[in-house]
C-alpha positions as CSV (number, residue, x, y, z in Angstrom):
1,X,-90.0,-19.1,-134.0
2,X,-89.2,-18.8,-130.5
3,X,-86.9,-21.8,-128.9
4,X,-88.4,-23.5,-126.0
5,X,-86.3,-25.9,-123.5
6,X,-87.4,-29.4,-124.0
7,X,-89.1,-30.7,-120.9
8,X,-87.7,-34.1,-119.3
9,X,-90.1,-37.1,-119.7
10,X,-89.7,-38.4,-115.9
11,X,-90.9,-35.1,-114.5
12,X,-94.0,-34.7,-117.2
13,X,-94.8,-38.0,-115.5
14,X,-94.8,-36.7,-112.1
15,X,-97.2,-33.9,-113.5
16,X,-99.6,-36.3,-114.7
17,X,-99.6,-38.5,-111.5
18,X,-100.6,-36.0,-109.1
19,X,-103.0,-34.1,-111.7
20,X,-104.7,-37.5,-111.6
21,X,-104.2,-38.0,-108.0
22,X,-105.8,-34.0,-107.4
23,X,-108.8,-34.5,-110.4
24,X,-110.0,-38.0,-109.9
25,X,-109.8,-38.7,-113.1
26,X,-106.9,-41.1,-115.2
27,X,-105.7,-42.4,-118.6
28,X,-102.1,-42.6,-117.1
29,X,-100.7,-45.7,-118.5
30,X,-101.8,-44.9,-122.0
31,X,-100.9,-40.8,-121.2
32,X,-96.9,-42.6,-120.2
33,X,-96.9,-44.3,-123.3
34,X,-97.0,-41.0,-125.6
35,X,-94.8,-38.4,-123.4
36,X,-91.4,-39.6,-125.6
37,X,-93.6,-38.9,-128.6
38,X,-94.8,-35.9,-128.3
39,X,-91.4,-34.5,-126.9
40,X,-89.8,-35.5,-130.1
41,X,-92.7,-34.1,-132.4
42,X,-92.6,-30.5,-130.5
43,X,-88.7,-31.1,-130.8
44,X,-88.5,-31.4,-134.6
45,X,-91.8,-28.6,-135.0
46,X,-91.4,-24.8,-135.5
47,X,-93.6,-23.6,-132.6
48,X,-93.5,-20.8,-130.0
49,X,-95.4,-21.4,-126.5
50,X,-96.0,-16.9,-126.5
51,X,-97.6,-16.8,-129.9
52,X,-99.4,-20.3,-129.9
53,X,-101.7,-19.2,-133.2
54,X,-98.3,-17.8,-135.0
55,X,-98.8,-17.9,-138.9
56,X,-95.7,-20.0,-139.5
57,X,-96.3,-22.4,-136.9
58,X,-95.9,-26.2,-137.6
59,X,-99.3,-28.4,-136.2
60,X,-99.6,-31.4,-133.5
61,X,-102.7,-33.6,-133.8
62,X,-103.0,-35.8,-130.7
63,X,-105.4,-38.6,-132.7
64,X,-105.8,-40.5,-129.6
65,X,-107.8,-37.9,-127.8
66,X,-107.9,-39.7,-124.9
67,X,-104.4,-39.6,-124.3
68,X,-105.3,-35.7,-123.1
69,X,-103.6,-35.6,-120.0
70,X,-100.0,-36.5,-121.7
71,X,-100.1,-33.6,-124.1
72,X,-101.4,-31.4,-121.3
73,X,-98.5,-32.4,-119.2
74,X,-96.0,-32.1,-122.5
75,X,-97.8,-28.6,-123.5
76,X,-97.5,-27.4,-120.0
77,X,-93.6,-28.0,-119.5
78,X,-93.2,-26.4,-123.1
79,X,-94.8,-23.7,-121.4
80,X,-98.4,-23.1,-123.1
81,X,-100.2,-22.6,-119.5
82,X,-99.4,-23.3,-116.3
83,X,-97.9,-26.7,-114.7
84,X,-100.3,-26.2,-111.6
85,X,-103.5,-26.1,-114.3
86,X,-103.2,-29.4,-114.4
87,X,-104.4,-30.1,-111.2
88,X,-108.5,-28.7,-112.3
89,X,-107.9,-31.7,-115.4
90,X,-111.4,-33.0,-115.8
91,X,-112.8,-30.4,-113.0
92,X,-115.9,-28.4,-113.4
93,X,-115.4,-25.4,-115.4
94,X,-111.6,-26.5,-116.5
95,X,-110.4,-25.6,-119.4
96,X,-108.6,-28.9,-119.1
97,X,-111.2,-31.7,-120.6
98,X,-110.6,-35.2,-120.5
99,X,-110.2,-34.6,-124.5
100,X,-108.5,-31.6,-125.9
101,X,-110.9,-29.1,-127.1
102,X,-108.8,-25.9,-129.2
103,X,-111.2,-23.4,-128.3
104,X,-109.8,-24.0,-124.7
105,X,-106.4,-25.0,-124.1
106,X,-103.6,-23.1,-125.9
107,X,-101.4,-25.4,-128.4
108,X,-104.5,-28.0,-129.0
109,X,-104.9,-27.3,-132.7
110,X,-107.9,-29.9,-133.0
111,X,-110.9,-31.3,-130.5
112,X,-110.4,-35.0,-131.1
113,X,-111.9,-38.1,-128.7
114,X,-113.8,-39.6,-131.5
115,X,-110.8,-42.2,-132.6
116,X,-109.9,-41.9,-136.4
117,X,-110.6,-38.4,-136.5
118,X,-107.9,-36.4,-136.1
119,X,-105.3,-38.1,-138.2
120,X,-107.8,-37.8,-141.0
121,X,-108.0,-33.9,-140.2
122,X,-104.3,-34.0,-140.3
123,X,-104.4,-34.9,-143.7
124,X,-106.6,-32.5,-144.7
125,X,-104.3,-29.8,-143.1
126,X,-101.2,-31.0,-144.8
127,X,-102.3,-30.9,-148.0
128,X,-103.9,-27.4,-147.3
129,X,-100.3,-26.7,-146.8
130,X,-98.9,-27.8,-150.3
131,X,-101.6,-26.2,-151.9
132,X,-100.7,-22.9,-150.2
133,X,-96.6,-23.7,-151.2
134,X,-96.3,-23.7,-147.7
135,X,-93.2,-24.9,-145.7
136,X,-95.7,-26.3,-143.0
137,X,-95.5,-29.7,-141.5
138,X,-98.2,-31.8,-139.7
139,X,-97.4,-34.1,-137.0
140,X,-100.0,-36.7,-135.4
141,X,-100.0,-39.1,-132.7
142,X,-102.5,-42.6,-133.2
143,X,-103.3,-45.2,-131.3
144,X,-102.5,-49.1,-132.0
145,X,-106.4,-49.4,-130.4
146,X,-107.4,-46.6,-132.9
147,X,-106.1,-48.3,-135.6
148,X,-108.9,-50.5,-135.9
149,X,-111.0,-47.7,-137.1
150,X,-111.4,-47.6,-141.0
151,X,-111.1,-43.8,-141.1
152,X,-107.3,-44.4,-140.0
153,X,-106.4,-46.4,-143.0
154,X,-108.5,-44.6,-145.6
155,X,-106.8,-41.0,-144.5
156,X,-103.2,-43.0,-144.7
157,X,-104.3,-44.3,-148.3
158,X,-105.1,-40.7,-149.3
159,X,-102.0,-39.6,-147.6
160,X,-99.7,-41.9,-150.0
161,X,-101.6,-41.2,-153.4
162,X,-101.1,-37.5,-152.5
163,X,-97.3,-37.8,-151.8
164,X,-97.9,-35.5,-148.3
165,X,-93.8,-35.7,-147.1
166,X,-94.7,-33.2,-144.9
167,X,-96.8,-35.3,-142.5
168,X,-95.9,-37.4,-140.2
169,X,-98.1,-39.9,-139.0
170,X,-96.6,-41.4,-134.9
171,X,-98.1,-44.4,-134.3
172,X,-98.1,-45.5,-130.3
173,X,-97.9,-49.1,-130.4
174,X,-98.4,-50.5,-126.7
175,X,-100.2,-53.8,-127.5
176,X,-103.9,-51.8,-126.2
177,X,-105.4,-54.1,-129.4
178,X,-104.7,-56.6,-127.3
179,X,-108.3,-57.5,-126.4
180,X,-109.8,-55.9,-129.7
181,X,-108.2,-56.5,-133.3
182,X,-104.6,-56.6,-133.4
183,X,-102.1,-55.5,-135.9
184,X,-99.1,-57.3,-135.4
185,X,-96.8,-55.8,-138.1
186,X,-98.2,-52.3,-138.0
187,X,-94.9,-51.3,-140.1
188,X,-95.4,-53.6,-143.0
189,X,-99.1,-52.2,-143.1
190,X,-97.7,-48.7,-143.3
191,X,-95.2,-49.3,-145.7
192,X,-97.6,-51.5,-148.0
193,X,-100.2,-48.5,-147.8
194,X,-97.4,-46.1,-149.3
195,X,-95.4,-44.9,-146.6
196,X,-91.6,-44.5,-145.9
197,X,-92.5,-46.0,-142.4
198,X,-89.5,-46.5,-139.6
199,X,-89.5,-48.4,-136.6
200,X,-88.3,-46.9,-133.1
201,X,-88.2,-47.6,-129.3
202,X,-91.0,-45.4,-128.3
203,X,-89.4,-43.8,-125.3
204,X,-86.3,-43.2,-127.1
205,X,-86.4,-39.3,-127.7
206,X,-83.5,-39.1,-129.9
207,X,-84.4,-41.8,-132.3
208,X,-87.5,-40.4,-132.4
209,X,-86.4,-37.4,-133.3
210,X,-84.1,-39.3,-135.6
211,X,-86.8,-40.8,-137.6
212,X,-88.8,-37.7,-137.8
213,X,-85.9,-36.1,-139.3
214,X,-85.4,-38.1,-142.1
215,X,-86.2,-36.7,-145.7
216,X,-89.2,-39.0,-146.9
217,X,-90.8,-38.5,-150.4
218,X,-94.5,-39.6,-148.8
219,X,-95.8,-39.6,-145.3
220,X,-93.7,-40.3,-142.7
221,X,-94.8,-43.5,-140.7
222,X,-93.2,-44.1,-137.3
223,X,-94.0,-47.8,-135.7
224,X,-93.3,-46.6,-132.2
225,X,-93.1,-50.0,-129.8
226,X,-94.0,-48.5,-126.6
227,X,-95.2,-49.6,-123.0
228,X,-98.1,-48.3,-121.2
229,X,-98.0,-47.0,-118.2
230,X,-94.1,-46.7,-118.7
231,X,-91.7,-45.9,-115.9
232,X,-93.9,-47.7,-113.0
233,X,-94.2,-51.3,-112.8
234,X,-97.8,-51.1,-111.0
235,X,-99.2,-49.8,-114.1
236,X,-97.1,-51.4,-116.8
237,X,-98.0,-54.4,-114.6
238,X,-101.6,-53.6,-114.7
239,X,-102.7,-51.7,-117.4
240,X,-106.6,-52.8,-117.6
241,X,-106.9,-52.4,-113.8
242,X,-105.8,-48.3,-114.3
243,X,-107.0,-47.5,-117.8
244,X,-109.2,-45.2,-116.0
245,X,-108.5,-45.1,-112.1
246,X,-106.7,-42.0,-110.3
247,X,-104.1,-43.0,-107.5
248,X,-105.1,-42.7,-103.8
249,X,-102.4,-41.0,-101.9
250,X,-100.8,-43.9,-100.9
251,X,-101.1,-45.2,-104.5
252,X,-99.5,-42.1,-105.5
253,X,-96.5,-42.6,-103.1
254,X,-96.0,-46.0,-104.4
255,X,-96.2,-44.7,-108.3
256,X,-93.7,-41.4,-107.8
257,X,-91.0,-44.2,-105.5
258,X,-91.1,-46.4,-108.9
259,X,-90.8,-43.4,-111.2
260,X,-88.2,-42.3,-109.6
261,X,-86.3,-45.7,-109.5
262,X,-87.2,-46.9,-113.0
């Protein structure tokens, strides 16, 4: 398929931040926390931003649906529609929702928000795939918050009886159990479920990419250790304070001076 550039994780960032700043509407820190792994997943995928529903194509599941504005700002750098779209995110009559929906954006493969959801559809897909002896590989991004959610451990379960090596399953561990259930030793649930699992800097795109690349003979589990709000120490520093907040424009200035000196 069709090579595409791979876009540069500081200047996604700067996409987000002013989409926020220009819609009103946020999820930055736990948007920062996923750019790296998304990056890497499009990296290691057989897609082509021109022909989006190709046949061939290998499929991203972003889980954590609420992370929307981080895989808009990753699609729209790969080049699925345009970097100054991102600006109507959330807006009346965008295409851009504050979750993916795939009868809208081009590249979402699956509407998810509902948390458990899409990794469990992921399955689903991947083994569609064996069945159909194709070469297809699934790739989905959860949430350390998400997995609390039963759904997320019975759809690794099935995952592991079924052998699925060509699934990979990203998990974004940034500590946001931190005020719900935590899982301190997400890896040694992973593994213990059945999975060849790995454990990676988050924002480390080529050891990302390293992990993803490994041949597995399960699912592929990747214990990403990651920081919300990554790259600006007023989010990373406050996390709670922005789960939902859009910078003002001074706010904005202060965010794009620390990006830019992290």
């Amino acid at each position: 398929m069709g090579a595409t550039m791979l876009p540069e994780g500081r200047e996604i960032r700067r996409s987000i931040l002013r989409a926020s700043h220009a819609s009103g509407h946020g999820h930055i820190p736990t948007s920062f926390s996923i750019i790296e792994l998304i990056c890497a997943a499009y990296a290691e995928m057989r897609h082509d931003p021109a022909r989006p529903d190709g046949e061939d194509r290998d499929i991203f599941i972003l889980s954590k649906g609420h992370g929307a504005l981080g895989y808009y700002g990753v699609l729209a750098h790969l080049g699925y529609l345009p970097v100054d779209e991102l600006s109507t995110f959330g807006a009346f009559g965008s295409r851009l929702g504050c979750h993916p929906d795939r009868k809208k954006v081009p590249g979402v493969e699956v509407s998810t928000g509902s948390l458990g959801h899409g990794i469990a559809v992921a399955v689903g897909m991947a083994l569609a795939f064996r069945i159909a002896k194709s070469p297809r590989r699934v790739f989905t991004v959860v949430g350390d918050g998400e997995a609390n959610e039963g759904s997320v451990w019975e759809s690794v379960m099935v995952a592991a009886h079924l052998g699925l090596n060509n699934l990979s399953i990203l998990l974004d561990f940034n500590r946001s159990q931190g005020r719900s259930l935590p899982i301190e030793n997400p890896a040694e649930r992973f593994a213990a479920f059945g999975c060849d699992t790995i454990e990676v800097d988050g924002h480390d795109l080529q050891a990302i990419r390293e992990a993803l690349s490994k041949p597995c003979r399960g699912p592929r589990a990747v214990i990403a250790h990651t920081v919300k709000g990554y790259g600006c120490s007023t989010l990373t520093g406050n996390v709670f304070e922005w789960h939902r907040k859009s910078p003002s424009p001074d706010q904005l200035a202060l965010l794009m001076a620390e990006l830019e000196s992290a």
